[in-house]
Each structure stands twice: as structure tokens, then as C-alpha cells.
N, C-alpha and C positions, 0 to 999 in steps of 0.2 A: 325468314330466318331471324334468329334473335342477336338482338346485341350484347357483342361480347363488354363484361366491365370486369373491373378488376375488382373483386370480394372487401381488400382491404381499403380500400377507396370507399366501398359504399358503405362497409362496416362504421367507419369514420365517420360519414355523412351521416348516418344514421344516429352515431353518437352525439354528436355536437347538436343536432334538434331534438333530443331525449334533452341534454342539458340547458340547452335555450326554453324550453319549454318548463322547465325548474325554476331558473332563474327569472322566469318571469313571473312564477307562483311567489317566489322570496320577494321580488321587487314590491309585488304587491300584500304581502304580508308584514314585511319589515319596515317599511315605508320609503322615508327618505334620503335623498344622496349625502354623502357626506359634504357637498359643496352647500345643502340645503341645511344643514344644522351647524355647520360654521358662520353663515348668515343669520341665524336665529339666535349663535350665542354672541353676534357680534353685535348684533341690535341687542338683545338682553344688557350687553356689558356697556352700550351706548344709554341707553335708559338708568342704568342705577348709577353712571357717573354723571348724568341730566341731574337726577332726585339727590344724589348725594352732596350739589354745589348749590342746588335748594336748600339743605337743612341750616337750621340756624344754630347755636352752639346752646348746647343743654343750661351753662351758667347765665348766658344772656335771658332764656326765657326765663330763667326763676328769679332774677335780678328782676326782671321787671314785673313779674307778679308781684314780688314783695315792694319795689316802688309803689304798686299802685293800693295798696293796703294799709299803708303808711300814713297818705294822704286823707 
């Protein structure tokens, strides 16, 4: 004899691996998590305040082209 289940139990179970199996098509379509692009913009935003206490100020470099033209 078979086992009795209960329809709306299995209906469920049914549904949730219909969506899991979606969700796993997005995860691979969409790419990455939002923990992974909060780290990309946080190193982005680490990097251009690196380059930006690198720059020298616009009037110094043309001060000293025109010093050395002078001479």
C-alpha cells in the first residue's frame, strides 16, 4: 500500500525546488552578491583616495615648468 501525504505539503515542496532551481539560474546570470560589490566599491573608493593624495596641485606643476624656462 502507498503512502498517504498530504497534497498541500507536497504542492509546496514542489514549489520551493521549481524556485530554487530559478534562483539558481539568476544567481548565475546576475552574478554577484551584494556583499561582493560593496567590496569592489569599497576598494574602488580606497584606490582613488590612494591617487588622489598622490596628485600634485595644478599651480605647482606649471610654477615650475615656467621656473625652468626662465633659466
Amino acid at each position: 500500500m502507498a503512502d498517504v501525504i498530504n497534497l498541500r505539503t507536497a504542492r509546496k515542496t514542489r514549489a520551493r525546488e521549481v524556485k530554487e532551481q530559478e534562483a539558481v539560474a539568476n544567481r548565475a546570470a546576475f552574478g554577484r552578491t551584494k556583499a561582493e560589490r560593496a567590496a569592489d566599491e569599497a576598494e574602488a573608493a580606497r584606490r582613488e583616495a590612494a591617487l588622489d593624495g598622490t596628485k600634485r596641485e595644478e599651480g605647482a606643476a606649471v610654477r615650475n615648468v615656467s621656473e625652468t624656462n626662465d633659466v
